[in-house]
N, C-alpha and C positions, 0 to 999 in steps of 0.2 A: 245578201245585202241588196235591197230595190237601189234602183239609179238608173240613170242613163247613159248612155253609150253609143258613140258614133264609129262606122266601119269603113275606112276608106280602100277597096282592095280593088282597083282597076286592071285590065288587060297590060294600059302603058306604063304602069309602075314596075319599070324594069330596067336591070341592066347586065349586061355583059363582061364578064369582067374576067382578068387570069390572076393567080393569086399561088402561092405555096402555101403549106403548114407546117412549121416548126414542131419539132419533138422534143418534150426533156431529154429523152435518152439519147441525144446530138442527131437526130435524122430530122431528113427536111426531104418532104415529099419534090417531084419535079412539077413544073410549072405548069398547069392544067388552069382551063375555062370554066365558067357554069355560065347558065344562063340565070341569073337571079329574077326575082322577081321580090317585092316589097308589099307590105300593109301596115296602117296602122287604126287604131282606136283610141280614140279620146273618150275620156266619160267625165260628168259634171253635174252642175244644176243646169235646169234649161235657162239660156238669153229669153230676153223679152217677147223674140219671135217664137219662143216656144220648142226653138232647138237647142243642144248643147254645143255645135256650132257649126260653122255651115258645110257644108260638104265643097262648095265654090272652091271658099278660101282653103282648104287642103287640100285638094287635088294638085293644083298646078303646083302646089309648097311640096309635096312630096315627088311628084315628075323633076322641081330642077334638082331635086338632091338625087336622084336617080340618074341623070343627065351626069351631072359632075363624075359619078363612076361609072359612066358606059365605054365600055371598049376602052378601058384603061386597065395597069398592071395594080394592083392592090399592094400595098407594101407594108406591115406593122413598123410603126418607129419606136416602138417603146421595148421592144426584146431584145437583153444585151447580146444575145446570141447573132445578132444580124448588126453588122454595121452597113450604115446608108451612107455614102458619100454622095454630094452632090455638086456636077460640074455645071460647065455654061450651058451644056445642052445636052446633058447625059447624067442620069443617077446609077451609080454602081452600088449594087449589093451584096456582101460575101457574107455567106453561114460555113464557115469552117473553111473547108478547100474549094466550095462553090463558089463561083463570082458569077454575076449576072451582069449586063450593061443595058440599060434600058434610055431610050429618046426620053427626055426629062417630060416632056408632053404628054407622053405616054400613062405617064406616072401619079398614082396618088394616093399621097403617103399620110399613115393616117395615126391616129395615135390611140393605137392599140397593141396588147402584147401579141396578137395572131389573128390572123385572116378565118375565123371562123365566124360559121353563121352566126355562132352564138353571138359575138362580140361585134359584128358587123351591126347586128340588128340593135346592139347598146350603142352604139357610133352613129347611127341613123336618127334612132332615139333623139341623143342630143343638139343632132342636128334641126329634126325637128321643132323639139321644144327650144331652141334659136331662135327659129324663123319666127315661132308662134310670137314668143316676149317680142320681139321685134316690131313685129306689125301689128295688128288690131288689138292685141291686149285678151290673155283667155283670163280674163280673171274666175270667170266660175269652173274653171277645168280644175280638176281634181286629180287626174289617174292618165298616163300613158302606156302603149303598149304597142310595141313596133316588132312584124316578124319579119323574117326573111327564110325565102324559100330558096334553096341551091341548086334544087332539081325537083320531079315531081315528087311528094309524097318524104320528102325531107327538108327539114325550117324548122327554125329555132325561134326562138320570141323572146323578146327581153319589155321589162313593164316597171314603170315606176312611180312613187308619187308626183305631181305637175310641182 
């Protein structure tokens, strides 16, 4: 299919982040890091300038949504298997006989059923196409497509229509 397509994949589209993974069969991995890193693609008809849209205005849009999850605990809120309490200054998390106590600071909770690439990068996704309706207006965007990388040579992609 001809079109066009914009790549936005920088060094600083990154975050650090700790996260678990829940198992149907009751297991839940222990609490480990990646160093993530993000991209995404927009495709379209060209704007008047002859691009599908600017690389400007998505850079910084994807660095603060990277920002928001750097050096914070990842938490899915939508898996009955995990309940989240949240206190004045502390969110507790228990999957079975695990409890976890996390600085609420620390924390963010996002609404997904699991902490995987896959689904991180659908949660980014939405976030970006947020940003985008918000501000300048994509009207000629047609197609997203947001990966995330968790380490090298492993990333998942998630892509939708705009």
């Amino acid at each position: 299919m001809a079109g066009f397509r914009i790549r936005v994949d920088q060094d600083y589209l990154k975050f650090s982040a700790a996260h678990f993974l829940l198992f149907e069969h009751g297991q839940c991995e222990h609490v480990h890091g990646h160093n993530y890193r993000a991209w995404v693609e927009l495709a379209g008809s060209l704007e008047p300038n002859d691009y599908v849209f600017d690389f400007v205005a998505v850079k910084p849009l994807m660095k603060k949504i990277c920002d928001r999850l750097d050096h914070r605990v990842l938490l899915p809120t939508e898996n009955a298997e995990l309940t989240i309490t949240k206190g004045a200054s502390v969110i507790d998390a228990t999957f079975r006989e695990k409890q976890y106590r996390f600085p609420a600071a620390d924390v963010v909770l996002i609404p997904i059923h699991n902490t995987t690439a896959e689904l991180l990068a659908r949660y980014i996704c939405g976030e970006v196409k947020k940003e985008l309706k918000a501000g300048s207006g994509p009207a000629q965007l047609t197609w997203i497509r947001v990966g995330v990388q968790e380490s090298f040579g492993q990333e998942a992609s998630y892509e939708e229509a705009f």
